[in-house]
N, CA, C and O atoms as a DFTB+ gen file, in Angstrom:
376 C
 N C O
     1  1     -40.441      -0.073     -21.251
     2  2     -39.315       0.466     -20.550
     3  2     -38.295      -0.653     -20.343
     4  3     -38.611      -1.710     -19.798
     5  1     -37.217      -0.426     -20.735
     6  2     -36.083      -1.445     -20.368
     7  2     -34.805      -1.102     -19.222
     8  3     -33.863      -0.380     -19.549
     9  1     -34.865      -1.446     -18.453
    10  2     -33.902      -1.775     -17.229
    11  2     -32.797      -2.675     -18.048
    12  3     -32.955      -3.632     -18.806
    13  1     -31.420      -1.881     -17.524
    14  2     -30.675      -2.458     -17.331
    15  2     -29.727      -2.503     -16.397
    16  3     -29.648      -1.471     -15.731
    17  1     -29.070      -3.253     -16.159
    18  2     -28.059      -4.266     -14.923
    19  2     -26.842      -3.628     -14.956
    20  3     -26.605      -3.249     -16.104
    21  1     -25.863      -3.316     -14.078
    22  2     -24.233      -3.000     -14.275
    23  2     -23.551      -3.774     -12.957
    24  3     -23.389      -3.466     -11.777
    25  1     -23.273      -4.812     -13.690
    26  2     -22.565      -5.776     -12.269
    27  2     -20.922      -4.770     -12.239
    28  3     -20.249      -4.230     -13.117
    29  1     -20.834      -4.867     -11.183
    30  2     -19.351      -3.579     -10.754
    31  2     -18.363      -5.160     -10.537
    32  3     -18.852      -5.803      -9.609
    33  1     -17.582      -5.616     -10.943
    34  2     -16.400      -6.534     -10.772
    35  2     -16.105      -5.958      -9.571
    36  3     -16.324      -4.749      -9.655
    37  1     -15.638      -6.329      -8.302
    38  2     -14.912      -5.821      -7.185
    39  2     -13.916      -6.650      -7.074
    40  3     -13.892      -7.863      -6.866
    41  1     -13.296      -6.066      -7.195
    42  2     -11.126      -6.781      -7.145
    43  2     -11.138      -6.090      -5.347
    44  3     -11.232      -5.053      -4.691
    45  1     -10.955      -7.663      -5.250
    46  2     -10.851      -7.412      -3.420
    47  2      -9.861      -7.694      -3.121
    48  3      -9.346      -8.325      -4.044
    49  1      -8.921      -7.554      -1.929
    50  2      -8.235      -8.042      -1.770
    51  2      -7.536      -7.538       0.523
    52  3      -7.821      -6.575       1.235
    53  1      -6.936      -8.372       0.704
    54  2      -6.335      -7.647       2.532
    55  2      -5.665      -6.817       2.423
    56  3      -4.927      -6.786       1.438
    57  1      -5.639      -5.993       3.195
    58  2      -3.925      -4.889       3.475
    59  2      -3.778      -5.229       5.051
    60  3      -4.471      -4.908       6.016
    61  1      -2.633      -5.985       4.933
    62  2      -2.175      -5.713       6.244
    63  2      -1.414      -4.606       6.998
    64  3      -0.371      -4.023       6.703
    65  1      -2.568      -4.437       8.481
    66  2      -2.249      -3.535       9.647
    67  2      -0.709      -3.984       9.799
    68  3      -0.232      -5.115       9.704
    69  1       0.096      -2.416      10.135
    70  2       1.569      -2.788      10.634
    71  2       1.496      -2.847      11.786
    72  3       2.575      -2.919      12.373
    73  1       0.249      -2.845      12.611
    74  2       0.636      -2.859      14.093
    75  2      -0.087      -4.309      14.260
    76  3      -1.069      -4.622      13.587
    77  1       0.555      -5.218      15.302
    78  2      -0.264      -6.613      15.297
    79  2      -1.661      -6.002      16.634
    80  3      -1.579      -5.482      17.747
    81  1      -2.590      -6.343      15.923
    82  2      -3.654      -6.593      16.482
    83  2      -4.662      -7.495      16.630
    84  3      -4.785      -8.144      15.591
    85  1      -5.606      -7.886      17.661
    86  2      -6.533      -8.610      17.555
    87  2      -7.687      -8.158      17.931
    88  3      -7.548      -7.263      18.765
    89  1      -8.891      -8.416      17.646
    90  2     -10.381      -8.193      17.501
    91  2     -10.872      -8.726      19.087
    92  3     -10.641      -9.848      19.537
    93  1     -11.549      -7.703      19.745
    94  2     -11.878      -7.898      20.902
    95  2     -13.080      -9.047      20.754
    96  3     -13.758      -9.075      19.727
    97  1     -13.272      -9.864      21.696
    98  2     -13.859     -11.369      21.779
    99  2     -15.504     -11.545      21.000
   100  3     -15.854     -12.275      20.072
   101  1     -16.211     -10.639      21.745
   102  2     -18.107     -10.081      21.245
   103  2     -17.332      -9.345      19.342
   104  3     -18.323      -8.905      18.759
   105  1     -16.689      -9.245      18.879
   106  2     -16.878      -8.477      18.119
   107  2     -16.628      -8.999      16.634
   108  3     -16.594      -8.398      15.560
   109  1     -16.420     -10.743      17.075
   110  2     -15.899     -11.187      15.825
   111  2     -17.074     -12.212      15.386
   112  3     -17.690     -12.779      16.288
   113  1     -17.376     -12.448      14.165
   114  2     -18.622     -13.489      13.435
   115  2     -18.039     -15.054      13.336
   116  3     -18.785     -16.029      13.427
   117  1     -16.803     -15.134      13.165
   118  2     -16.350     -16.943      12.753
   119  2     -15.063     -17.319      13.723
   120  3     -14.542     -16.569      14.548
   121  1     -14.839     -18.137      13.531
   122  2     -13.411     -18.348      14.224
   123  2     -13.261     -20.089      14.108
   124  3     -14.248     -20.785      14.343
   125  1     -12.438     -20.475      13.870
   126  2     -11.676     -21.340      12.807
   127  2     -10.199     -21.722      13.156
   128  3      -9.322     -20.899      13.420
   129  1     -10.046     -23.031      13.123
   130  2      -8.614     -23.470      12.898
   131  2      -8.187     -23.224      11.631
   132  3      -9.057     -23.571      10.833
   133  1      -6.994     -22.668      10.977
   134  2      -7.259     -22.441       9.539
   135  2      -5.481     -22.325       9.536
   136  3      -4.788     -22.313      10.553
   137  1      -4.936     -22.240       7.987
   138  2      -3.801     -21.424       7.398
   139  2      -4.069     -19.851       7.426
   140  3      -5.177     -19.452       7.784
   141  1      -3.265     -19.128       7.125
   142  2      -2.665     -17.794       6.780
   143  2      -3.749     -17.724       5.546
   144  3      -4.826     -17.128       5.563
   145  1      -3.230     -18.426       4.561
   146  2      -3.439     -18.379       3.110
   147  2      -5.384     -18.397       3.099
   148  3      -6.100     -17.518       2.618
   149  1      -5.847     -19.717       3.807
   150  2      -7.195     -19.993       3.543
   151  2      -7.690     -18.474       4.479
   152  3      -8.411     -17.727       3.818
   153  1      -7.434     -18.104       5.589
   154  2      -7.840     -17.478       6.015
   155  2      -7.937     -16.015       5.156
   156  3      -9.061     -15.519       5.063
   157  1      -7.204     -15.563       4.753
   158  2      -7.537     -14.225       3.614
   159  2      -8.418     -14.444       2.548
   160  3      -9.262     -13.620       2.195
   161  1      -8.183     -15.901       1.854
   162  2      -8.979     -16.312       0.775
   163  2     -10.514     -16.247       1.441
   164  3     -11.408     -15.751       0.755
   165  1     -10.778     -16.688       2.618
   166  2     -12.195     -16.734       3.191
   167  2     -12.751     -15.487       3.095
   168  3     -13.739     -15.226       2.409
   169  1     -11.926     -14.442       4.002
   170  2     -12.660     -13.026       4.250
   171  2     -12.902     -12.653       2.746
   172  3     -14.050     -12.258       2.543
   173  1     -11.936     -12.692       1.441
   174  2     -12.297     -11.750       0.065
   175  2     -13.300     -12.584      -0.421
   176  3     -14.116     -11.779      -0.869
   177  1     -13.853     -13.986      -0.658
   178  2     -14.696     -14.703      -0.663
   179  2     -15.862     -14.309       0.000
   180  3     -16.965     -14.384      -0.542
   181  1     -15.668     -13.830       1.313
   182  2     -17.182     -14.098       1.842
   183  2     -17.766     -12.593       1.686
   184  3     -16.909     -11.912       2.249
   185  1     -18.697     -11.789       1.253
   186  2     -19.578     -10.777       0.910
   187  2     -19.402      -9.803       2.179
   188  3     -19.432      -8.572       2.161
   189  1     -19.236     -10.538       3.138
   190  2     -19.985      -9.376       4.306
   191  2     -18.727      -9.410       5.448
   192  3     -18.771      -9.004       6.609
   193  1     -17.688      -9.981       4.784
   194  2     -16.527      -9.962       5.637
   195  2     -15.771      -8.607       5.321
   196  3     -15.436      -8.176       4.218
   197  1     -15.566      -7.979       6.727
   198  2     -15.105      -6.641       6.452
   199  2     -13.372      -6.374       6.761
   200  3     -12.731      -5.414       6.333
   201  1     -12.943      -7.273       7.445
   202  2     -11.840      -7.631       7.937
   203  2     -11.609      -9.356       8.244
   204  3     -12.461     -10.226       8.065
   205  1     -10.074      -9.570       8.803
   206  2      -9.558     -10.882       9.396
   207  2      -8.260     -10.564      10.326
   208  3      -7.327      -9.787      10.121
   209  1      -8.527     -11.445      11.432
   210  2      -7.059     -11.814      11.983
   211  2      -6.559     -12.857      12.098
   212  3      -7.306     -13.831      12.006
   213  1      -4.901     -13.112      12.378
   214  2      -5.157     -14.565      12.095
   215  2      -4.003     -14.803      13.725
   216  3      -3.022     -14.063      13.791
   217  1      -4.132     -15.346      14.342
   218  2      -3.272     -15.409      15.534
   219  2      -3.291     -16.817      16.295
   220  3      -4.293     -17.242      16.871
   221  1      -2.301     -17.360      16.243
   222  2      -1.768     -19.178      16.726
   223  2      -2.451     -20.079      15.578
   224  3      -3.173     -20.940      16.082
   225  1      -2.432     -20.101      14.727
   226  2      -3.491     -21.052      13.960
   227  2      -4.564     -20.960      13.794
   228  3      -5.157     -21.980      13.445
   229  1      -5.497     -19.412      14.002
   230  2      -6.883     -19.498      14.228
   231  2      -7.708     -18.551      13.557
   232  3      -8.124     -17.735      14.378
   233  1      -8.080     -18.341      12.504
   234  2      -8.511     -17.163      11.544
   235  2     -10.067     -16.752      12.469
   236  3     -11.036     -17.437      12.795
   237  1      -9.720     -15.345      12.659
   238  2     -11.138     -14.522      13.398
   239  2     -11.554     -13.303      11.800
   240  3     -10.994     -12.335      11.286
   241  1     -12.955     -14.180      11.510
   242  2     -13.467     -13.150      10.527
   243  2     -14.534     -12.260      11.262
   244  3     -15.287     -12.558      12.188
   245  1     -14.323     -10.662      10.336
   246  2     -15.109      -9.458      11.460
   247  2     -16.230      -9.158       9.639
   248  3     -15.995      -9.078       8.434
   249  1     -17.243      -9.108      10.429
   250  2     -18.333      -8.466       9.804
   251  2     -18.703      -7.085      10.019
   252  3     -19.324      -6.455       9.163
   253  1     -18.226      -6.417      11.506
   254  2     -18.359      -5.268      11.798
   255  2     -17.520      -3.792      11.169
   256  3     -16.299      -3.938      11.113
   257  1     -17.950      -2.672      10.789
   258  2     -17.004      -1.979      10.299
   259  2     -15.994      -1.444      11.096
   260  3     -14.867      -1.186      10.673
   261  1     -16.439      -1.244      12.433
   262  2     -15.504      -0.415      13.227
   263  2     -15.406      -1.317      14.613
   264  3     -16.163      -1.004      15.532
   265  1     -14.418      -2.520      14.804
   266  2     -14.481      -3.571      15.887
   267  2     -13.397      -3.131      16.120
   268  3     -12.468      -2.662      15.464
   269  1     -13.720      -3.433      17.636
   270  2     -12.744      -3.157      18.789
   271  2     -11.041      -3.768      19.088
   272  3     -10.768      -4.741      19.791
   273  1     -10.219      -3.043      18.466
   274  2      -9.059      -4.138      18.451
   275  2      -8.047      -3.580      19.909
   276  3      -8.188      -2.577      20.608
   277  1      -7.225      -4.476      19.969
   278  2      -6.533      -4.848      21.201
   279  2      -4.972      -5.099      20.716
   280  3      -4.747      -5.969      19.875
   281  1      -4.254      -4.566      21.094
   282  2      -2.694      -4.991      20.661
   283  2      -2.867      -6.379      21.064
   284  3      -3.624      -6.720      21.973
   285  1      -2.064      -7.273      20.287
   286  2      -1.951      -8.032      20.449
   287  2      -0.330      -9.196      19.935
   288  3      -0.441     -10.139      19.151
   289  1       0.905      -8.819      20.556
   290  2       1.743      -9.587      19.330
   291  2       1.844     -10.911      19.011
   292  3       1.500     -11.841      19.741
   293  1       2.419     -11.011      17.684
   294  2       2.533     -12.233      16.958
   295  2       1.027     -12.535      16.368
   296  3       0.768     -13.643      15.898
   297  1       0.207     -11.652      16.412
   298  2      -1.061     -11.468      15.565
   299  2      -1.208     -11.072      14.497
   300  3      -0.858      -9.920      14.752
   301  1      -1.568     -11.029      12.889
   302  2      -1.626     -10.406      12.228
   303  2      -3.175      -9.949      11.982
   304  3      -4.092     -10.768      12.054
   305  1      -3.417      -8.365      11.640
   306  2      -4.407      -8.231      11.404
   307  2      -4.796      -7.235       9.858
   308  3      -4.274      -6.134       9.682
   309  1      -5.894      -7.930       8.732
   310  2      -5.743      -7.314       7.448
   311  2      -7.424      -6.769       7.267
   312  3      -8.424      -7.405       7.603
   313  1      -7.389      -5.818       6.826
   314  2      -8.733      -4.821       6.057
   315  2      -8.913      -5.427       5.044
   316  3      -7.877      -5.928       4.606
   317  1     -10.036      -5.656       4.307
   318  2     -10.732      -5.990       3.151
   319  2     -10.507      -4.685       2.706
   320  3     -10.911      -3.657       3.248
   321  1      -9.680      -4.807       1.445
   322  2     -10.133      -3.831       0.478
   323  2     -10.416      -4.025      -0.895
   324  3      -9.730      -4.823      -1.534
   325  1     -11.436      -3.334      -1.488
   326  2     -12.245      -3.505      -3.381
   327  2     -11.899      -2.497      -3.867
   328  3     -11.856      -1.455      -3.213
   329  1     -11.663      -2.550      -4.781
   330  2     -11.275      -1.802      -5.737
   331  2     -10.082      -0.298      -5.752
   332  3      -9.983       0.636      -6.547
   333  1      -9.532      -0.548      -4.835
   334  2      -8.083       0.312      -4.009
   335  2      -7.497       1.145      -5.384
   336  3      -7.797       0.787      -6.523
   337  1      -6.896       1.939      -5.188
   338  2      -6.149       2.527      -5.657
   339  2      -4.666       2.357      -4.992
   340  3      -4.327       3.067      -4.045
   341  1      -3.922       1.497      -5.481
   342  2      -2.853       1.199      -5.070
   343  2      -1.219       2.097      -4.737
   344  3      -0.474       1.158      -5.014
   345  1      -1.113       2.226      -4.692
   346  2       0.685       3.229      -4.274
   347  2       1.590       2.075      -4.014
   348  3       1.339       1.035      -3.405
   349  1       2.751       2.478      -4.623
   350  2       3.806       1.563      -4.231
   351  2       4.520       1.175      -3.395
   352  3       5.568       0.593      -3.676
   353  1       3.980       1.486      -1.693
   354  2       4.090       1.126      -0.616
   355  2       3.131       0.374      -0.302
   356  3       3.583      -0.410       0.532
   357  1       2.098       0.165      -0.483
   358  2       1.047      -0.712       0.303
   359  2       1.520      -2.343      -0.852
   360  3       2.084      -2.556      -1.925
   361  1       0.637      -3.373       0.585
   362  2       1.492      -4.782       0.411
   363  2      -0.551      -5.062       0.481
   364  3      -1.264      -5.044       1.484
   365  1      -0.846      -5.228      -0.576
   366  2      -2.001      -6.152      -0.502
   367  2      -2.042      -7.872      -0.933
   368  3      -1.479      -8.501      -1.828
   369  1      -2.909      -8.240       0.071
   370  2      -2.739     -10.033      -0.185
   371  2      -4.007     -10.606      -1.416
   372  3      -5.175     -10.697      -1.038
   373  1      -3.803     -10.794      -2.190
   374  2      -5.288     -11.718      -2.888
   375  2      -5.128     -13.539      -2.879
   376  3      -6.041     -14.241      -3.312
């Protein structure tokens, strides 16, 4: 009997929330002095990162699917998304 393998490529990438939010305190896995830039590159990099925010210099990565967010301005907050079906309104980051 032969098994075979189908690795799925996942093209990941953020969509940023238009409303600024931040991730309530218990609900986030990392938190980091970081850039904008490293900080998105981390969450599509890391496997089990489901989201990011990034607010004063400080990237908060969420592992949880459904975490508790909080208005927050001058925060930005982006969804992990794989393999999207894109429309020509949405602004995804890779």
């Amino acid at each position: 009997m032969l098994l075979y393998f189908y690795l799925i490529a996942l093209d990941c990438g953020m969509k940023k929330r238009l409303v600024e939010m931040v991730v309530d305190d218990t609900d986030y896995e990392k938190a980091y002095k970081s850039s904008l830039i490293n900080c998105i590159q981390n969450c599509i990099q890391d496997a089990n990162c489901k989201a990011a925010h990034y607010s004063n210099g400080f990237c908060f990565i969420i592992y949880m699917d459904v975490p508790r967010l909080i208005p927050y301005p001058g925060s930005s907050y982006f969804d992990k998304v794989c393999n999207f079906t894109y429309r020509k309104y949405d602004i995804i980051y890779k």
